[in-house]
N, C-alpha and C positions, 0 to 999 in steps of 0.2 A: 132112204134117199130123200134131198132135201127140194123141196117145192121149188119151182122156178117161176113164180107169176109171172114175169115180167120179162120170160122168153122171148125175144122177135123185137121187143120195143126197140126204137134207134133212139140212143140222147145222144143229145149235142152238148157239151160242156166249155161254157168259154167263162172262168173263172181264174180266183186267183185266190192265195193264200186257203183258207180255210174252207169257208161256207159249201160255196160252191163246187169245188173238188171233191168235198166231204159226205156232201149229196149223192152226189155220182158215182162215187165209191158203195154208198151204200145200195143203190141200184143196179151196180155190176153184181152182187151179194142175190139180188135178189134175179139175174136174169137178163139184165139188157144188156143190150150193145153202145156200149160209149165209148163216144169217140170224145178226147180231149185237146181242143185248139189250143196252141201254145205260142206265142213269140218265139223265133227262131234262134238257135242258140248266141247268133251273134248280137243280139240286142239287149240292150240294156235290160230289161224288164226280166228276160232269161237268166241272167247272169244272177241279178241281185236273186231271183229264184230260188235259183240252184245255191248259192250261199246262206239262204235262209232254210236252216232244219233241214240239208239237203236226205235225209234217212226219212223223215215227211213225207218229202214231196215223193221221194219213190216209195214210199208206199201210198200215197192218192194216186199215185201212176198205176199202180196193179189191178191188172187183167181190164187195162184201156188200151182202145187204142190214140198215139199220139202223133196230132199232125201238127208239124210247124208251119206256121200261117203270119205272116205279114199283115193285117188287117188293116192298114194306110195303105197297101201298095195293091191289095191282094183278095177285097172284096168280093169279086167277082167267083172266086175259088171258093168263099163262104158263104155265097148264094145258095153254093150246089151242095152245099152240105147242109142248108138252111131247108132244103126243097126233098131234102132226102131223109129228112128227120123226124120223129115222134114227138118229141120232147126238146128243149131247150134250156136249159139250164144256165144261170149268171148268175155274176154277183157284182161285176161291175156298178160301178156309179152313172147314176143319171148322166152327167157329162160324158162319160165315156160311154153309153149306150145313142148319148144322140150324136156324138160327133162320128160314131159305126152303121148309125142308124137300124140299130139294133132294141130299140125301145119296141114293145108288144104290137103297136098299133103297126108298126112297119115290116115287121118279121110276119104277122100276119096278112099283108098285103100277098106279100113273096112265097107264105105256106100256109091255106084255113085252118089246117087242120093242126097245127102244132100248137103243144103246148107249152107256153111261154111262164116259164120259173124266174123269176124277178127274185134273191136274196138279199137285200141292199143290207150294209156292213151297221146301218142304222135305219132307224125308226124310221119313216119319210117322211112325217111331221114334224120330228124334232130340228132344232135350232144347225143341227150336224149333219143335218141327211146328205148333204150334198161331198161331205168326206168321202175318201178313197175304202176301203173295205179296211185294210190294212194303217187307219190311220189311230 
């Protein structure tokens, strides 16, 4: 039988393409509970999603669970998932972590106790950090 460390952990995953998805995969593997925030099928961000390696993406879907969230409209709904979480997992870009307000110092204001996974898509010295993950 195969070890489970990481029984009982709650991650939060709010990524996109690769990194961060790919993380979280590998911690359902090993035992947690992830949950993965998704823009809702009707938005743009969804769509182009699911047309990119949509055989991918459901397999970074496997043995998550998946909640569609608005996160312009719909913060308040990601508080409570923020407040209820172990772990955190991104890969969002610095721009899109402050305009969610989702950057470490803030997500720890709202949970002490989480642990805040930053992937950025690049280096965050380099000349590019501020690129989308997928760029």
């Amino acid at each position: 039988e195969r070890a489970m460390p990481l029984l009982g952990v709650r991650v939060l995953e709010l990524g996109t393409f690769i990194a961060g998805p790919l993380t979280a995969t590998h911690l359902v593997k090993l035992g947690a509970s992830v949950t993965a925030i998704q823009p809702p099928a009707t938005s743009r961000g969804a769509r182009s999603a699911s047309a990119f390696m949509p055989h991918m993406q459901k397999a970074l879907q496997q043995g998550k669970r998946v909640v569609p969230l608005d996160l312009d409209t719909q913060r308040g709904s990601l508080t409570k998932w923020i407040c209820t979480s172990d772990v955190l997992i991104t890969n969002f870009s610095k721009q899109t972590l402050a305009k969610h307000s989702l950057d470490a110092a803030t997500v720890l204001t709202e949970n002490p106790g989480i642990i805040h996974v930053w992937l950025p898509g690049f280096a965050a010295a380099d000349y590019v950090s501020e690129a989308p993950p997928d760029a």
